[in-house]
LOPA-188291 format. One line per 10 residues: their letters; for each residue x negated, z, y of N, C-alpha, C. Coordinates in nm, 2 decimals, always signed. Atoms other than C-alpha are relative to their C-alpha. Layout:
// residues N
A> X:Z:Y:X:Z:Y:X:Z:Y ~ ... .
END
This chain:
// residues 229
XXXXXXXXXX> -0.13:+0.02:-0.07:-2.13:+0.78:+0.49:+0.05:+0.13:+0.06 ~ -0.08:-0.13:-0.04:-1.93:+1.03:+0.73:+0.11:-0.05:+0.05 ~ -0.19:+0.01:-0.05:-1.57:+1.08:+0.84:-0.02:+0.11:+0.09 ~ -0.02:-0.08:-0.14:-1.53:+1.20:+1.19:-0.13:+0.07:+0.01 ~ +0.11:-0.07:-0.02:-1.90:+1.29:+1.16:-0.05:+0.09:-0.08 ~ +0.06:-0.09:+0.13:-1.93:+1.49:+0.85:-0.02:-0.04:-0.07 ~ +0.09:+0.05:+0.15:-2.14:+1.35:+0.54:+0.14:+0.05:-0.10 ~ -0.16:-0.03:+0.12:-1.83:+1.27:+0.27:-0.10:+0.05:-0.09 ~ +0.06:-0.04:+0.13:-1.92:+1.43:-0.06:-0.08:-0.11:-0.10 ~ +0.00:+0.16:+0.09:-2.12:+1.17:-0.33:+0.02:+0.08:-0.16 .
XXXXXXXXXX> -0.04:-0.05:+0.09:-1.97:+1.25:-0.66:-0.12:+0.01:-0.11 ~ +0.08:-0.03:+0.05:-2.20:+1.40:-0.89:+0.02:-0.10:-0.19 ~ -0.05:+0.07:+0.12:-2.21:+1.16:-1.21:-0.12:+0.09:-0.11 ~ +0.11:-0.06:+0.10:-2.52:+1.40:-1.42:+0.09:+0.07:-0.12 ~ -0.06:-0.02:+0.16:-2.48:+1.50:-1.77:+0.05:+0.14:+0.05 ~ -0.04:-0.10:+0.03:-2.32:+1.85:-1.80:-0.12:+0.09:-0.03 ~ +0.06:-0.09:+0.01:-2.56:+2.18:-1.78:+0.05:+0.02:-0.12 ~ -0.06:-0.13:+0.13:-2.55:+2.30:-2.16:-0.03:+0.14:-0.02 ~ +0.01:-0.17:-0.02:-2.63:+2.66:-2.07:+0.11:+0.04:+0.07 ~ -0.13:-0.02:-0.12:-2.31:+2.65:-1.85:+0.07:-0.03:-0.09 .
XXXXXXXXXX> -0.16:+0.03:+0.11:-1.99:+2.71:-2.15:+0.11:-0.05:+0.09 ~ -0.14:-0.06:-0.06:-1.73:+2.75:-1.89:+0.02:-0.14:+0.10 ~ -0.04:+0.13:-0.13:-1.62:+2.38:-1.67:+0.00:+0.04:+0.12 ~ +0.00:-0.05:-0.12:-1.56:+2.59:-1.44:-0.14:+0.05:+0.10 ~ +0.15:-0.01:-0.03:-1.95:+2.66:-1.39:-0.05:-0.10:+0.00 ~ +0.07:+0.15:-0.02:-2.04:+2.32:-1.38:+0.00:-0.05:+0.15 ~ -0.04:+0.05:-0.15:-2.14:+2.17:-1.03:-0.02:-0.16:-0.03 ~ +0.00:+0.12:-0.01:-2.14:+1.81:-1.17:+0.19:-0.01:+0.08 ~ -0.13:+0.06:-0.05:-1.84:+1.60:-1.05:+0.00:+0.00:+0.10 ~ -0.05:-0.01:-0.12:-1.63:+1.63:-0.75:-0.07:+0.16:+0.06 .
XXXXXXXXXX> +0.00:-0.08:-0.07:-1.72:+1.87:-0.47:+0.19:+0.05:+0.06 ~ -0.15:-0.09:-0.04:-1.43:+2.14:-0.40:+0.00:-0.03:+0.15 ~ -0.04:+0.02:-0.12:-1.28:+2.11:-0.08:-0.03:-0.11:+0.09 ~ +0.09:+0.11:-0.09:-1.43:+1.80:+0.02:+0.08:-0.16:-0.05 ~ -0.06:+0.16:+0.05:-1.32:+1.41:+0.03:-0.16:-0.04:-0.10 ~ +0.11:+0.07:+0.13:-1.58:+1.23:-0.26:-0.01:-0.08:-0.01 ~ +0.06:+0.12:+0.00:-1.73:+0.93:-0.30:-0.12:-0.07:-0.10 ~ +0.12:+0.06:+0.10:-1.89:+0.69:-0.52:-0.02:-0.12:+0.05 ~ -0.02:+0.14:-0.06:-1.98:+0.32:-0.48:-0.08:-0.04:-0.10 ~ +0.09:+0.08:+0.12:-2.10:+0.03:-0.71:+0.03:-0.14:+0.09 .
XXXXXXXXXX> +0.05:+0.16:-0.06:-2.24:-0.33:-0.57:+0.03:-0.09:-0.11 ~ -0.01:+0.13:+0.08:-2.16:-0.67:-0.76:-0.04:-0.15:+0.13 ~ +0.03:+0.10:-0.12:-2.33:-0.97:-0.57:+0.00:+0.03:+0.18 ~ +0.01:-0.02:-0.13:-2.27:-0.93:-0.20:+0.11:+0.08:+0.05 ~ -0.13:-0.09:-0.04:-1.98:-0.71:-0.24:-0.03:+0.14:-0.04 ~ +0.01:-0.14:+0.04:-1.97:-0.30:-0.23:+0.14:+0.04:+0.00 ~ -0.16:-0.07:+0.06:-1.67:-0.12:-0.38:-0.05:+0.18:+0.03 ~ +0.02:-0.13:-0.05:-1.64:+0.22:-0.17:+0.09:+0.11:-0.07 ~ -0.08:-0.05:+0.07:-1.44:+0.45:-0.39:+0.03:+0.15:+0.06 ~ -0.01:-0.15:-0.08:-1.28:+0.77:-0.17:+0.14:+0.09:-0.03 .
XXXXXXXXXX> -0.07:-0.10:+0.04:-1.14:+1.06:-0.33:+0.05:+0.16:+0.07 ~ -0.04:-0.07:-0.07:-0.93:+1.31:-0.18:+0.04:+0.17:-0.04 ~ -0.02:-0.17:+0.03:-1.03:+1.68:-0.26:+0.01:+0.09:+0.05 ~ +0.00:-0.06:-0.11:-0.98:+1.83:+0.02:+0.07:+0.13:+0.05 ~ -0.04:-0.17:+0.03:-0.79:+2.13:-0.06:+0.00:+0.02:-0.12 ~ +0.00:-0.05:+0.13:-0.88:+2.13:-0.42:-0.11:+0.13:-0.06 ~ +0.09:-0.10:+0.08:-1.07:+2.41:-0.59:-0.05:-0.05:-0.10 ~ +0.01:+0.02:+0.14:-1.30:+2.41:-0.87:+0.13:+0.02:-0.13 ~ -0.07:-0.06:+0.07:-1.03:+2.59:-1.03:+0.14:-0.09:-0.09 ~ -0.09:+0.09:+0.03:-0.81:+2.28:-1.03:-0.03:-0.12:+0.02 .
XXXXXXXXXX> +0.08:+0.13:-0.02:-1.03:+2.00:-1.09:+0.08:-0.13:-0.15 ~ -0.08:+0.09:+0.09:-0.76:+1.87:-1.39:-0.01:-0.17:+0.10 ~ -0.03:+0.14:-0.07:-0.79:+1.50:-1.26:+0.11:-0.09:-0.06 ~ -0.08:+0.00:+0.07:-0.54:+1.40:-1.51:+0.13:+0.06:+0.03 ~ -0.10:-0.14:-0.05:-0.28:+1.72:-1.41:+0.11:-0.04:-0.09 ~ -0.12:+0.01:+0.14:-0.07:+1.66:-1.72:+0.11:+0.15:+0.03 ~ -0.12:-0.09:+0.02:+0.12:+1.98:-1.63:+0.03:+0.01:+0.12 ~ -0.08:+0.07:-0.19:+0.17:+1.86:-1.25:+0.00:+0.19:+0.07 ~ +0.04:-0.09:-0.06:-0.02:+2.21:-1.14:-0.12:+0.01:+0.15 ~ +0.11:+0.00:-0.09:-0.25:+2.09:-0.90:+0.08:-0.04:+0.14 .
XXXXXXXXXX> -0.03:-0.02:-0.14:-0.16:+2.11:-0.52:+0.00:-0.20:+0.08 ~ +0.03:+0.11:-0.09:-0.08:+1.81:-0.30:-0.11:-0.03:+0.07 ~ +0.08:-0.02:-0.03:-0.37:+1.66:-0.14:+0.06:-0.01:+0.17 ~ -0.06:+0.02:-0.18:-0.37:+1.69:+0.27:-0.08:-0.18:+0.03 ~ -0.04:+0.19:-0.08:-0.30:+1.31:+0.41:-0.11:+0.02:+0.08 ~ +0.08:+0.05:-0.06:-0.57:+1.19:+0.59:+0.02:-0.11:+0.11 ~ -0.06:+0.17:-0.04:-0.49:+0.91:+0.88:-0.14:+0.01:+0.11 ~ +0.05:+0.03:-0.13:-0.67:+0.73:+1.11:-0.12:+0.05:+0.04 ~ +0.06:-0.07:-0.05:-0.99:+0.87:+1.05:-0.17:-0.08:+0.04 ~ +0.08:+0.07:-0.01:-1.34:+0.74:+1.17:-0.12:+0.03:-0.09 .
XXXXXXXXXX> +0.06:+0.03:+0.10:-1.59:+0.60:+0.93:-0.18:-0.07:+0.03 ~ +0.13:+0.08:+0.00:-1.97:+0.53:+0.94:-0.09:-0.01:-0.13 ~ +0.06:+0.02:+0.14:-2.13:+0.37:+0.69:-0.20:-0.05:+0.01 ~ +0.14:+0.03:-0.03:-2.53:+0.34:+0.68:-0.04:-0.17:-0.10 ~ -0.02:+0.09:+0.12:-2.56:-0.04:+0.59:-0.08:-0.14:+0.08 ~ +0.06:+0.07:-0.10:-2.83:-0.27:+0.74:-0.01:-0.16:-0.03 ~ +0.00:+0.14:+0.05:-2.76:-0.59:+0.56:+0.13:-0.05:+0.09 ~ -0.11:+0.04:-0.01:-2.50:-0.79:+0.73:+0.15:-0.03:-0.01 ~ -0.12:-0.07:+0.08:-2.13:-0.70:+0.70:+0.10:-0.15:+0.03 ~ -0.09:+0.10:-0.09:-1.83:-1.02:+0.75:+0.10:+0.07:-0.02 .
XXXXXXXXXX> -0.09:-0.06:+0.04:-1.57:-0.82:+0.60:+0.05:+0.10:-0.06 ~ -0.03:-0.13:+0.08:-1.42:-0.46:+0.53:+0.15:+0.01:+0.00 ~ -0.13:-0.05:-0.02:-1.09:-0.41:+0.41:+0.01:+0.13:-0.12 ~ +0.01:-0.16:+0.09:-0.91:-0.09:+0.20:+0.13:-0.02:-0.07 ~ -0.09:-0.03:+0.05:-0.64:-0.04:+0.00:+0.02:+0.07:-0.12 ~ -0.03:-0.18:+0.07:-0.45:+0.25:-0.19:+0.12:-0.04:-0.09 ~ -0.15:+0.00:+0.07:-0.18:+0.29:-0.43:+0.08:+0.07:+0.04 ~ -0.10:-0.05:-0.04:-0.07:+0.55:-0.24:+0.06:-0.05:+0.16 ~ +0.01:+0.08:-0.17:-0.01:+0.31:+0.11:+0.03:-0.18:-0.01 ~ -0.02:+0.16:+0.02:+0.15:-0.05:+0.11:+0.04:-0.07:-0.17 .
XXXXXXXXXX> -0.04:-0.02:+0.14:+0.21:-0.01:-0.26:-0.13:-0.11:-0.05 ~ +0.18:+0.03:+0.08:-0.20:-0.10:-0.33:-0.01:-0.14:+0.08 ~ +0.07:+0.08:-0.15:-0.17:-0.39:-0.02:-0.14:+0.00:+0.03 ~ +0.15:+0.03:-0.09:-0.53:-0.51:+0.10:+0.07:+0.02:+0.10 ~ -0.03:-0.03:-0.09:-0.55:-0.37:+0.41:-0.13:-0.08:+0.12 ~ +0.11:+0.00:-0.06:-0.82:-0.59:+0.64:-0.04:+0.09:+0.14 ~ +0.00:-0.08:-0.13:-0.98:-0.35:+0.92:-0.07:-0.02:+0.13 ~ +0.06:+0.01:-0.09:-1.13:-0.38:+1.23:-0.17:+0.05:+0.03 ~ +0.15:-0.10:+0.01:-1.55:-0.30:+1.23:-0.05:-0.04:+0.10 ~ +0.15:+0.05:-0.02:-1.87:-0.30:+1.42:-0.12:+0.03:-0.04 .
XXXXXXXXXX> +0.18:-0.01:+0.05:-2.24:-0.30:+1.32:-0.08:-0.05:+0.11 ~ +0.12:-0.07:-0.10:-2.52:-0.15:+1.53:-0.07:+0.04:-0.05 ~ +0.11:-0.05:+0.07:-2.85:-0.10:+1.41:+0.02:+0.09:-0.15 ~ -0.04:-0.04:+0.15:-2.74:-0.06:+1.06:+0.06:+0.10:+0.01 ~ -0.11:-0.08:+0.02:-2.44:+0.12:+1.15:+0.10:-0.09:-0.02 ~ -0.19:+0.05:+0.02:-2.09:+0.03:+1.04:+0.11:+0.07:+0.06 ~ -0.12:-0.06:-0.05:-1.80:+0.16:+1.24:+0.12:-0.03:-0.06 ~ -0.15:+0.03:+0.03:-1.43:+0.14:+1.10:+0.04:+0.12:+0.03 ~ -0.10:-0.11:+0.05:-1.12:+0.34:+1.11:+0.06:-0.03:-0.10 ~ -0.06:+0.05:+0.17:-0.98:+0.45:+0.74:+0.12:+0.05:+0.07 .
XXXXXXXXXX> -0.17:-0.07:+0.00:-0.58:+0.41:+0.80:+0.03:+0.15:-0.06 ~ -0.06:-0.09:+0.01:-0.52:+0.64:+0.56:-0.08:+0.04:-0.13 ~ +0.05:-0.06:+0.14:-0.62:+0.89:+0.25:+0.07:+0.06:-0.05 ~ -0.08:-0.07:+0.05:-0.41:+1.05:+0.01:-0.03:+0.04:-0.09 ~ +0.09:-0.01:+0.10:-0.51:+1.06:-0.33:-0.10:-0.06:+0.01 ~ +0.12:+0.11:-0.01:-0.75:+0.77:-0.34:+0.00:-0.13:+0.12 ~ +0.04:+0.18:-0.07:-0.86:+0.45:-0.12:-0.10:-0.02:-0.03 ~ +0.17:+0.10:+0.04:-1.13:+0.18:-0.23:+0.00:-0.07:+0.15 ~ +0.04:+0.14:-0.10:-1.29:+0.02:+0.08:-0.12:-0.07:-0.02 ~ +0.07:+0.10:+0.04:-1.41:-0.30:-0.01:-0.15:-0.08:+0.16 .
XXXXXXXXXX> +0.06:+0.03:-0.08:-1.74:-0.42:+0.21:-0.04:-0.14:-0.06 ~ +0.08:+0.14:+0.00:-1.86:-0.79:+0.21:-0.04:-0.05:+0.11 ~ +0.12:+0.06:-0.14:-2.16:-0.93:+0.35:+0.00:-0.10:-0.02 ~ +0.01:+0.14:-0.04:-2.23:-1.21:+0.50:+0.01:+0.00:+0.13 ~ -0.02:+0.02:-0.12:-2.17:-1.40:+0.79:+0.08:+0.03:+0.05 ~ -0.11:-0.05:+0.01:-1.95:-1.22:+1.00:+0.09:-0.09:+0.07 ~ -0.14:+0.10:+0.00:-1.56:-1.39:+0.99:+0.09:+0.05:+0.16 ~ -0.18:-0.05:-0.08:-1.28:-1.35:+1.29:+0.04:+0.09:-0.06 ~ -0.08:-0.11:+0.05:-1.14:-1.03:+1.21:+0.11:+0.06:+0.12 ~ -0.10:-0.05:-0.09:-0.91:-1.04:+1.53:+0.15:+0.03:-0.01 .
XXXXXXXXXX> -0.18:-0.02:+0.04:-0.62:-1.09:+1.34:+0.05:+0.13:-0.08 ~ -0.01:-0.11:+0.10:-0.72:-0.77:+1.12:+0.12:+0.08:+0.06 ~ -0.14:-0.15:-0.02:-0.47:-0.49:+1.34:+0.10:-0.05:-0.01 ~ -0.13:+0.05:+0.03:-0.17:-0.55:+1.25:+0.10:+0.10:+0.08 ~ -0.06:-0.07:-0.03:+0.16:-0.38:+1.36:+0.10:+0.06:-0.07 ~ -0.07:-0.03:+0.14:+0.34:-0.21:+1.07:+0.15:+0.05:+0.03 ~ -0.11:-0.08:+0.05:+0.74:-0.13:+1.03:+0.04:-0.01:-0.09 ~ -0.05:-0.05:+0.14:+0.93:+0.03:+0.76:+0.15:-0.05:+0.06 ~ -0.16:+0.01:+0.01:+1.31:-0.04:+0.69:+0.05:+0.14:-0.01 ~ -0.12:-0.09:+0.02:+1.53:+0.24:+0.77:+0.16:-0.04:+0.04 .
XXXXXXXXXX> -0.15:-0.01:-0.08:+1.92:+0.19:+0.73:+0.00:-0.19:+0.01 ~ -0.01:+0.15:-0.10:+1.99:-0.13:+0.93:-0.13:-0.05:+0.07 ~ +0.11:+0.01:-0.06:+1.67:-0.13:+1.11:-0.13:+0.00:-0.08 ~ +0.15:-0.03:-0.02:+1.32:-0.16:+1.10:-0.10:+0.06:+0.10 ~ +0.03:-0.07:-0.08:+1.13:+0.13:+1.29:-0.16:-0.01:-0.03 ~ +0.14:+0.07:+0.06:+0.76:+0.10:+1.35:-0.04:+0.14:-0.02 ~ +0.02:-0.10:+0.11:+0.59:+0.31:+1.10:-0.16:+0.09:+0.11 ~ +0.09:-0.13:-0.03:+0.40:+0.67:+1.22:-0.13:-0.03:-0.06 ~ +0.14:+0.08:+0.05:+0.04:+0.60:+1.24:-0.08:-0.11:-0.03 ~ +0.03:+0.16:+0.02:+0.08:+0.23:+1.15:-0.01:-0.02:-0.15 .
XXXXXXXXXX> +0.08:-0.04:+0.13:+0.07:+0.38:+0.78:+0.14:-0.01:-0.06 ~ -0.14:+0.01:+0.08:+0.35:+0.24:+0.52:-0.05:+0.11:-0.16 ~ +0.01:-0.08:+0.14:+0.40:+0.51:+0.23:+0.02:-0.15:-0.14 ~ -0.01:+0.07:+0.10:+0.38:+0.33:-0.12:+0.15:-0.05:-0.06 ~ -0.10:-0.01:+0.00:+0.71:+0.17:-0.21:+0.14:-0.02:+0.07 ~ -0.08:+0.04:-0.10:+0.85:+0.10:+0.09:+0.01:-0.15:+0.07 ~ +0.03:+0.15:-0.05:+0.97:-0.23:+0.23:+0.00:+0.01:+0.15 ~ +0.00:-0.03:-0.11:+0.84:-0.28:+0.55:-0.08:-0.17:+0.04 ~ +0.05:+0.12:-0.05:+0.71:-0.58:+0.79:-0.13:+0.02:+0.10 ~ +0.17:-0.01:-0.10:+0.36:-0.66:+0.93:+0.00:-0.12:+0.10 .
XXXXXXXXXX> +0.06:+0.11:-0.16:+0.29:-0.85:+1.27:-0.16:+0.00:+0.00 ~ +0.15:-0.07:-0.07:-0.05:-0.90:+1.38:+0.03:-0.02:+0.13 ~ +0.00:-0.11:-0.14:-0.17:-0.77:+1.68:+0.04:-0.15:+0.16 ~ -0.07:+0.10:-0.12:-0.06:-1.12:+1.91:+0.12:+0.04:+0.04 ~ -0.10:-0.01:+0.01:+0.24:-1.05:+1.79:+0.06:+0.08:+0.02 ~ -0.02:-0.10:+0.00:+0.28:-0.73:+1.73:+0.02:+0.09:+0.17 ~ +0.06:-0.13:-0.13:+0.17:-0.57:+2.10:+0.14:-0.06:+0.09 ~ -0.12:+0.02:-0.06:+0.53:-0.80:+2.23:+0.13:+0.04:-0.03 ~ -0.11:-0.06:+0.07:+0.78:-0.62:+2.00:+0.02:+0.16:+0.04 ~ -0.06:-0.14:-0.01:+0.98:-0.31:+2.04:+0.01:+0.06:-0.12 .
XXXXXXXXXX> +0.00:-0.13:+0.10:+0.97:+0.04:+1.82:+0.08:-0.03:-0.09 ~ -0.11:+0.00:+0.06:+1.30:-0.07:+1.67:+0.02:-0.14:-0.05 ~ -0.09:+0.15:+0.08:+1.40:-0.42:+1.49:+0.14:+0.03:-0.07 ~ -0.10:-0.03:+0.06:+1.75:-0.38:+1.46:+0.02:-0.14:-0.11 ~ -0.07:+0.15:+0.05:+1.90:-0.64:+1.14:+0.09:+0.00:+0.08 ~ -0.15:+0.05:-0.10:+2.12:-0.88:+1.31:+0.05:-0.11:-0.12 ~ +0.02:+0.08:+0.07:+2.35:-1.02:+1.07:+0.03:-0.19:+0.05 ~ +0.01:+0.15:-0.04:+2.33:-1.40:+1.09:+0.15:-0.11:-0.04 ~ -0.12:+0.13:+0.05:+2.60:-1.66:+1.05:+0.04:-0.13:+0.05 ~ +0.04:+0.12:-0.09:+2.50:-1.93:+1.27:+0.04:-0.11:-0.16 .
XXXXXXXXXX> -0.04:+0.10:+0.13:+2.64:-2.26:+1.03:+0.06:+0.01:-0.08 ~ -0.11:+0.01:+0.02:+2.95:-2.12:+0.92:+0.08:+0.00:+0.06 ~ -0.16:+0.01:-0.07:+3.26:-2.21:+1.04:+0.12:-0.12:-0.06 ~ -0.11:+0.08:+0.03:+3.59:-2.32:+0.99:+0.05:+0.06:-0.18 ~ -0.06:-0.04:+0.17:+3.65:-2.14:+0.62:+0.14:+0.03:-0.05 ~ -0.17:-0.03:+0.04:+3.97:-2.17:+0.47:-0.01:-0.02:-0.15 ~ +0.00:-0.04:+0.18:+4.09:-2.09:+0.13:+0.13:-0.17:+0.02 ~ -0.08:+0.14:+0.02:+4.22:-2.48:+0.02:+0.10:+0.03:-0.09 ~ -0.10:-0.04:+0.09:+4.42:-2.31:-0.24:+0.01:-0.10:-0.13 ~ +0.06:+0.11:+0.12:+4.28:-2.53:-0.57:+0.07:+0.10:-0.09 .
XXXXXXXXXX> -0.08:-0.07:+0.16:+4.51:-2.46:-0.91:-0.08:+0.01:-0.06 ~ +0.04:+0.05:+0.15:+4.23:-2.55:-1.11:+0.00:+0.08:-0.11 ~ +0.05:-0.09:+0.16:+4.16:-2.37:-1.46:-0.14:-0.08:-0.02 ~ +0.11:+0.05:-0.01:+3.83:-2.35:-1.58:-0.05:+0.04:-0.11 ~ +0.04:-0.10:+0.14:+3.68:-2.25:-1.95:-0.10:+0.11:+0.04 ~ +0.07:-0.09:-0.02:+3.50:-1.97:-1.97:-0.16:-0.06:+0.01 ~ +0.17:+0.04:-0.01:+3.17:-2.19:-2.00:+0.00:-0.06:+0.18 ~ -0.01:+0.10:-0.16:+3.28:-2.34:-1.62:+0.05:-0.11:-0.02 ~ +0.00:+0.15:+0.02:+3.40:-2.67:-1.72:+0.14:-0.01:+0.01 ~ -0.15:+0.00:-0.07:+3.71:-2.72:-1.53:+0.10:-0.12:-0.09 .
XXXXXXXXXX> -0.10:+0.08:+0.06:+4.04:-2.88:-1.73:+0.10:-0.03:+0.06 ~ -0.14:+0.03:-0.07:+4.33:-3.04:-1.63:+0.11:+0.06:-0.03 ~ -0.12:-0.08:+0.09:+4.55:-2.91:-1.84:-0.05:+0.10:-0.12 ~ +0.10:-0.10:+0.11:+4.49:-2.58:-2.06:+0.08:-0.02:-0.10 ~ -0.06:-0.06:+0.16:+4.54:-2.60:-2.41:+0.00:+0.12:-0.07 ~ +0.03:-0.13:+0.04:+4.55:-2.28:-2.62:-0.11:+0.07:+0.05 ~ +0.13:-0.03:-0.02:+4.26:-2.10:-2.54:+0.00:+0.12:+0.13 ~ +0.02:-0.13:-0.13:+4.10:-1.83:-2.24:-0.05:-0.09:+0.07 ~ +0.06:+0.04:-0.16:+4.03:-1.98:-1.89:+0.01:+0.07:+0.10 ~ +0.01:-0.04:-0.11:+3.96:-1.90:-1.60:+0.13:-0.04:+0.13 .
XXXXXXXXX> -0.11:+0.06:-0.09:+4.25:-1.94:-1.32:+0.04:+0.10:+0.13 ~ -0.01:-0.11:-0.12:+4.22:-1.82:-0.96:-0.08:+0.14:+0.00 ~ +0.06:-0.08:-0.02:+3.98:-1.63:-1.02:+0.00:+0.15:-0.09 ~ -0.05:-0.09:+0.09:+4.12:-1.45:-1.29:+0.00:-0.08:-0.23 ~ -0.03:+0.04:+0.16:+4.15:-1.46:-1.69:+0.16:-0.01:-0.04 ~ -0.11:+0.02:+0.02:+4.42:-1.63:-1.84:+0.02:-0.04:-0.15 ~ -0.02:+0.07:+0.14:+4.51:-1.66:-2.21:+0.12:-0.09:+0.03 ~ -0.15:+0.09:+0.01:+4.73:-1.96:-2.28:+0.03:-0.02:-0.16 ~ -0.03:-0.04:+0.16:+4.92:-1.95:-2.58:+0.06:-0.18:-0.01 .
END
């Protein structure tokens, strides 16, 4: 696999050198400075697993970070992806926990002499991109057009990439390529009219069960609490 042309890292899974005391002398695992990668097949599906080390050091390979000392990783968007894969592809999609709040993302590919083309929206900590072969499906509806909610509005989201957490709306691309940057909310009230307060005495128990007349007790009346003695 490469990104923008550079061979990603493949994560080293070998036992531990025992002549090496120090973790820090170990070159199993992740490669420093580099995005990483693993992958495992189940039937006709591949699970692409891409980790984002890319300004990490050996030095701060805590993958855990229990004492929240390890460096943000640098964002990744929009980057191009070839995958060496000569079996038949119908469908690649990706999704993150840090993007869509863990959303399937389906993407757009081609395959050429056992290449695979995509672009990966986005990388931050992690994204899995899922491959399944087969016959390949319509994927025209895959691009989508993504905004986030800000305020009153919906603004269409930087890069096409929703941070995790955020409510935001997807068009696809029919749809999407006829809309403007901006979706203001408009509020609606089409099928009210005419409201008037009819001015009802009733009393009402506290369970709701409207009386004609209150006897002792707490009701409800106008909207208000009423002891009647």
């Amino acid at each position: 696999m490469t990104m923008e042309g550079v061979n990603v890292a493949a994560w080293d899974f070998s036992e531990p050198d025992p002549t090496k005391e120090k973790a820090e002398d170990q070159t199993i695992g992740p490669k420093p400075y580099s995005v990483n990668t693993y992958s495992t097949t189940k039937g006709n599906v591949t699970a692409i697993q891409l980790l984002n080390y890319s300004n990490f050091s050996r030095d701060n390979f805590n993958i855990r970070d229990i004492k929240e000392t390890m460096p943000e990783p640098n964002v990744l968007l929009n980057k191009k992806i070839v995958l060496d894969d000569a079996a038949p592809v119908a469908r690649i999609w990706v999704a993150s926990p840090d993007c869509f709040g863990g959303a399937p993302q389906e993407v757009v590919f081609t395959q050429n002499n056992g290449k695979v083309t995509f672009t990966l929206p986005s990388l931050e900590y992690w994204t899995m991109v899922v491959v399944e072969h087969g016959n390949k499906v319509d994927n025209s509806m895959a691009e989508v057009r993504n905004y986030i909610l800000r305020g009153e509005s919906f603004i269409e989201a930087s890069n096409n990439t929703v941070p995790a957490g955020e409510a935001y709306l997807s068009f696809p691309a029919n749809i999407g390529k006829t809309l403007q940057p901006l979706l203001p909310l408009v509020p609606v009230t089409a099928g009210i009219a005419n409201v008037t307060d009819n001015g009802r005495d009733d009393y009402y128990t506290v369970s709701g069960i409207k009386v004609d007349k209150p006897a002792k007790g707490v009701y409800i009346h106008k909207g208000k609490k009423l002891i009647s003695k």
